[in-house]
C-alpha positions as CSV (number, residue, x, y, z in Angstrom):
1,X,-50.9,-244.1,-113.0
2,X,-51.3,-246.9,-110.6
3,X,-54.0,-244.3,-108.8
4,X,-55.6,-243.6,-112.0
5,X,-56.2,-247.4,-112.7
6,X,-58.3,-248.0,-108.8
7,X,-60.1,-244.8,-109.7
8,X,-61.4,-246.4,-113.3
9,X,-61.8,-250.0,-111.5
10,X,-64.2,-248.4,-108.7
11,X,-66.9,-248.4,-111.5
12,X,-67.2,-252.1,-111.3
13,X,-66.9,-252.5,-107.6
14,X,-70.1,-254.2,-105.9
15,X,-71.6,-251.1,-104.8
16,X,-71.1,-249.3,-108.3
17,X,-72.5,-252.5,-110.0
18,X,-75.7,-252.6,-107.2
19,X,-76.8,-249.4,-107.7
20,X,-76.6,-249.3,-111.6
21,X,-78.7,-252.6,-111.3
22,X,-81.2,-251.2,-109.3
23,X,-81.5,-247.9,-111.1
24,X,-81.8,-249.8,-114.5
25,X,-78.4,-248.5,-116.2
26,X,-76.5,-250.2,-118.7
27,X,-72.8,-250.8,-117.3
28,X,-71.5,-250.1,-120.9
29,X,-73.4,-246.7,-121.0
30,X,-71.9,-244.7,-118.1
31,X,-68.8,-243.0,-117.9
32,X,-65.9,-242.1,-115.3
33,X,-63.4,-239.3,-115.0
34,X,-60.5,-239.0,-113.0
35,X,-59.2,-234.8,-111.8
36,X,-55.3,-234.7,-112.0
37,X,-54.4,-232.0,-109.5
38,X,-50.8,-230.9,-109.4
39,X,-49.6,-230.7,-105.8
40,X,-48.1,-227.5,-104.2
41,X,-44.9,-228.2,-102.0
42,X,-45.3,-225.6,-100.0
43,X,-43.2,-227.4,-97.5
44,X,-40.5,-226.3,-99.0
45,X,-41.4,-222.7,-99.4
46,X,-44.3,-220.9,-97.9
47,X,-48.1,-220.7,-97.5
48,X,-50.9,-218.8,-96.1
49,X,-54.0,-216.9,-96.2
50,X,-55.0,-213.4,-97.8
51,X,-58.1,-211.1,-97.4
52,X,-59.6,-208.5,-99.6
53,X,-60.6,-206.4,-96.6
54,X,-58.8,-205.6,-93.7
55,X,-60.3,-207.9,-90.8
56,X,-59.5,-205.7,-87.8
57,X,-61.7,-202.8,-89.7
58,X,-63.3,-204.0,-92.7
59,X,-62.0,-201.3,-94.7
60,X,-62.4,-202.8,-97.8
61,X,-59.6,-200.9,-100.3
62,X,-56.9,-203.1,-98.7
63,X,-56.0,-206.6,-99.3
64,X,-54.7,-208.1,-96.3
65,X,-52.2,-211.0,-96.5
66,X,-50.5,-213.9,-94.0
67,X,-47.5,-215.9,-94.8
68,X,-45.3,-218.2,-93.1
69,X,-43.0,-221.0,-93.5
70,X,-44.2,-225.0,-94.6
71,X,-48.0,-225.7,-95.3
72,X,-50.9,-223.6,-94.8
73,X,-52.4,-225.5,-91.7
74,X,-50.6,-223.7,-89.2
75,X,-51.7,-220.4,-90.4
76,X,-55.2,-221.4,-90.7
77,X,-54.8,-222.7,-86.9
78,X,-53.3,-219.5,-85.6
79,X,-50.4,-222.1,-84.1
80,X,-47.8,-219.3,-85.3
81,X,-47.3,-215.9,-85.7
82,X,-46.9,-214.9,-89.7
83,X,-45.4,-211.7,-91.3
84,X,-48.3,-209.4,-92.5
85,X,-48.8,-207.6,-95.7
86,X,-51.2,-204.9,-96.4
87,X,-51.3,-203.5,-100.2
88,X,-53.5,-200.7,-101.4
89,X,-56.1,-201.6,-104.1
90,X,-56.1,-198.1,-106.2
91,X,-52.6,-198.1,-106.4
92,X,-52.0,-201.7,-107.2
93,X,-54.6,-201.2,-109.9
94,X,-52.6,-198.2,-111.0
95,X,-49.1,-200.4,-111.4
96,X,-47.1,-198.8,-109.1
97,X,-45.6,-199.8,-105.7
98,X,-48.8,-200.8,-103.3
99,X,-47.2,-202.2,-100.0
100,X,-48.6,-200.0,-97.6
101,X,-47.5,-202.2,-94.6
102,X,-45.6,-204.9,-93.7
103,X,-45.3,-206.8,-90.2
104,X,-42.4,-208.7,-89.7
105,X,-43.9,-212.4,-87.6
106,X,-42.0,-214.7,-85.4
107,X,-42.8,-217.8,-87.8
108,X,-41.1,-220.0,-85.2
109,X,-42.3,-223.4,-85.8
110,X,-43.4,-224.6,-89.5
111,X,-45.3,-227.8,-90.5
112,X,-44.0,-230.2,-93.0
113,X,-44.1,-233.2,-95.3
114,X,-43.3,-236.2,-92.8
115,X,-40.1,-238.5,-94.8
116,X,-40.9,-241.8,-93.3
117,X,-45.3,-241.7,-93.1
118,X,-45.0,-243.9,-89.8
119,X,-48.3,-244.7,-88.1
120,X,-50.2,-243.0,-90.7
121,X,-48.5,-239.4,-89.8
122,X,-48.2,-237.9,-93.0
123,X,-46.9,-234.3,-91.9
124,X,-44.5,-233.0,-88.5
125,X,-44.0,-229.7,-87.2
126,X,-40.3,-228.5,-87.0
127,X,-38.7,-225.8,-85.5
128,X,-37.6,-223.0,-88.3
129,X,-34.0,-221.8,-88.7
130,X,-33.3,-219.1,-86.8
131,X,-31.7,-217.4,-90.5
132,X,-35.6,-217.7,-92.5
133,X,-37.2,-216.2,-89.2
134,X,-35.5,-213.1,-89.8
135,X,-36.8,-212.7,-93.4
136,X,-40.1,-212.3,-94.7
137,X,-41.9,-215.3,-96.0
138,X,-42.7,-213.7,-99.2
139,X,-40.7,-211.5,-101.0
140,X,-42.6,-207.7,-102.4
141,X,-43.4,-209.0,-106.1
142,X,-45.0,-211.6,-104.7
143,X,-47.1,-210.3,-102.3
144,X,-48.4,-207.9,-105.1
145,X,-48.8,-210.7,-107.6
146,X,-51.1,-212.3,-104.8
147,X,-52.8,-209.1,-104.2
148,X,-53.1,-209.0,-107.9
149,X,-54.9,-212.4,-107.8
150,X,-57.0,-211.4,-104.5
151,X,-58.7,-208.5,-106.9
152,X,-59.4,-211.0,-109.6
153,X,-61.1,-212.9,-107.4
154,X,-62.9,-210.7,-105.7
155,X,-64.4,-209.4,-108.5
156,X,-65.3,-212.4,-110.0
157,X,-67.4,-213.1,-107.3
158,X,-68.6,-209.8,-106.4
159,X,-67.7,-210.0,-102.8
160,X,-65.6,-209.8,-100.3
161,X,-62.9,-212.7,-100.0
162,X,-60.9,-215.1,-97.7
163,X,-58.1,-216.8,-100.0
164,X,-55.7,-219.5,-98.9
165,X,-52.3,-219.4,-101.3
166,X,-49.1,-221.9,-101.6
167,X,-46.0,-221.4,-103.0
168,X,-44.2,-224.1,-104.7
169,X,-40.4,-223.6,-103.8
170,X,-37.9,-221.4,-102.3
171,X,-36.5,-218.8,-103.8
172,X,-38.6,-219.5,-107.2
173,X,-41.7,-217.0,-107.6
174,X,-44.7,-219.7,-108.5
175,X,-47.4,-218.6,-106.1
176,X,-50.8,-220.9,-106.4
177,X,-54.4,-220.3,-105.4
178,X,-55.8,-223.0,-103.4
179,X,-58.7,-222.5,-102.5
180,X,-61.7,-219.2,-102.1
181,X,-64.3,-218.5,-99.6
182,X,-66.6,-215.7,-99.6
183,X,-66.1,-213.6,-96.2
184,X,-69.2,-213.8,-93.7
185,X,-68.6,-211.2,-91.6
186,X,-67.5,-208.5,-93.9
187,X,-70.8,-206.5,-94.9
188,X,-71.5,-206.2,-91.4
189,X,-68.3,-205.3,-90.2
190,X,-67.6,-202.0,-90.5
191,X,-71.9,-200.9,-88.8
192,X,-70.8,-202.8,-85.7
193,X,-67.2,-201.1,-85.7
194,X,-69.5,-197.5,-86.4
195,X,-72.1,-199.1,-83.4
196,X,-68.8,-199.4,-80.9
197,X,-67.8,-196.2,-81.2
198,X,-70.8,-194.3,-81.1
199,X,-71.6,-196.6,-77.9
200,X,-68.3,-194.9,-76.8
201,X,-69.1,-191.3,-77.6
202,X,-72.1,-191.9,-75.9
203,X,-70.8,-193.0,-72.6
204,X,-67.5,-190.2,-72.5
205,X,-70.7,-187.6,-73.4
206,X,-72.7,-188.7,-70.5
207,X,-69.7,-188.3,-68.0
208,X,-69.2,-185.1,-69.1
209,X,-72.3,-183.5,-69.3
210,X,-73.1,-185.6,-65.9
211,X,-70.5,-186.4,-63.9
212,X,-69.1,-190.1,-63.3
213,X,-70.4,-189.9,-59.8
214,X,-74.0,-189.8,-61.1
215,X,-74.0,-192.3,-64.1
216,X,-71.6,-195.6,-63.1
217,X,-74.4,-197.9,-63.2
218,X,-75.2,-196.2,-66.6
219,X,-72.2,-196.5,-68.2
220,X,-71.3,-199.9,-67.2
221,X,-74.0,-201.0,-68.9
222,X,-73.4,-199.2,-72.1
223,X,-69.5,-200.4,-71.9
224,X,-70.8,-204.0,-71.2
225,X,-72.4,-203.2,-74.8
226,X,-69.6,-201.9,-76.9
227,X,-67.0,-204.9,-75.1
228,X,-69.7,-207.0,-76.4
229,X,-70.0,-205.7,-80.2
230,X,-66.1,-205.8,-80.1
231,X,-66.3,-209.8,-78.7
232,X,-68.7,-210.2,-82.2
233,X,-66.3,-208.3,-84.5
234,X,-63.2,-211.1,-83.2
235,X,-65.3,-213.9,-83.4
236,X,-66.5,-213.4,-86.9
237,X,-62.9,-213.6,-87.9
């Protein structure tokens, strides 16, 4: 509450008061609101990020999801090595067991709420017990239910998607949203992927219609190319 009350007391600090002066509003006449947001411990549980495409590919009737150990940041940071999920859209939509995939990560190191906020340090990394490295972050209903909220999303927006997700405690199945981005690189993702290969095709062809003796200049060049298209494809993500 005590957070509340500076919120409702910055509409009478001097810059509030200055500007309505100035603009010609009455300080009776205006209004505040204050946004209660209810925050995720994750720190206790897990976090990460999930896709409605598969990034390597683009294929797009996937959703792809990350999870490791504490808050999200490390993820987003690729400072660890998550497990990986990848769930099939048709049969998810069809109720029955989608998990097409899963990757097991190392998860070694995990980022937490700091208990004593010295100097202003608000969160340390830790190392993660040997016993929750060996088990996946996220248990199958939950990865569904996830997947489940991925496709909701998506189709909401009408676009391709790049969600970041929190759970609130272990053991407990309360998985939160927190926050969507549309995917930039997706539309394009799967031409340049096409582009590659054909670049490929193109350069075996040549060798064995002409020989490697007679084309190396040639099909440098070309595999310059393709190396290139793949750089763009890794950067977008």
């Amino acid at each position: 509450m005590i957070a509340i009350k500076h919120v409702f007391a910055s509409l009478f600090n001097d810059r509030a008061i200055s500007y309505r002066v100035h603009q010609g509003y009455d300080h009776r006449g205006v209004a505040l609101s204050a946004g209660v947001q209810r925050m995720v411990r994750s720190d206790l549980a897990s976090s990460g990020v999930m896709f409605t495409i598969d990034t390597e590919s683009g294929f797009d009737q996937v959703v792809f999801i990350t999870a490791a150990h504490g808050l999200g940041e490390m993820v987003v940071q690729g400072a660890v090595n998550p497990d990986e999920f990848y769930v099939h859209k048709p049969t998810l939509r069809k109720g029955k067991p989608a998990i097409v995939r899963r990757n097991m990560g190392s998860k070694k190191i995990r980022m937490v709420y700091a208990e004593n906020q010295d100097h202003g340090k608000q969160v340390r990394i830790e190392d993660v017990p040997e016993a929750q490295r060996n088990r996946f972050a996220l248990s199958d209903d939950e990865v569904e239910a996830l997947a489940h909220q991925a496709l909701l999303i998506e189709e909401h927006y009408g676009r391709p998607m790049d969600i970041e997700w929190a759970k609130r405690r272990p053991y407990r199945s309360a998985v939160y949203r927190a926050g969507a981005s549309g995917n930039r690189c997706a539309p394009t993702n799967r031409l340049w992927s096409a582009i590659s290969l054909i670049i490929r095709v193109m350069c075996w062809w040549k060798v064995v219609l002409s020989g490697i003796a007679s084309v190396p200049g040639q099909l440098r060049l070309f595999m310059i190319l393709a190396r290139w298209i793949e750089f763009r494809l890794v950067m977008c993500w």
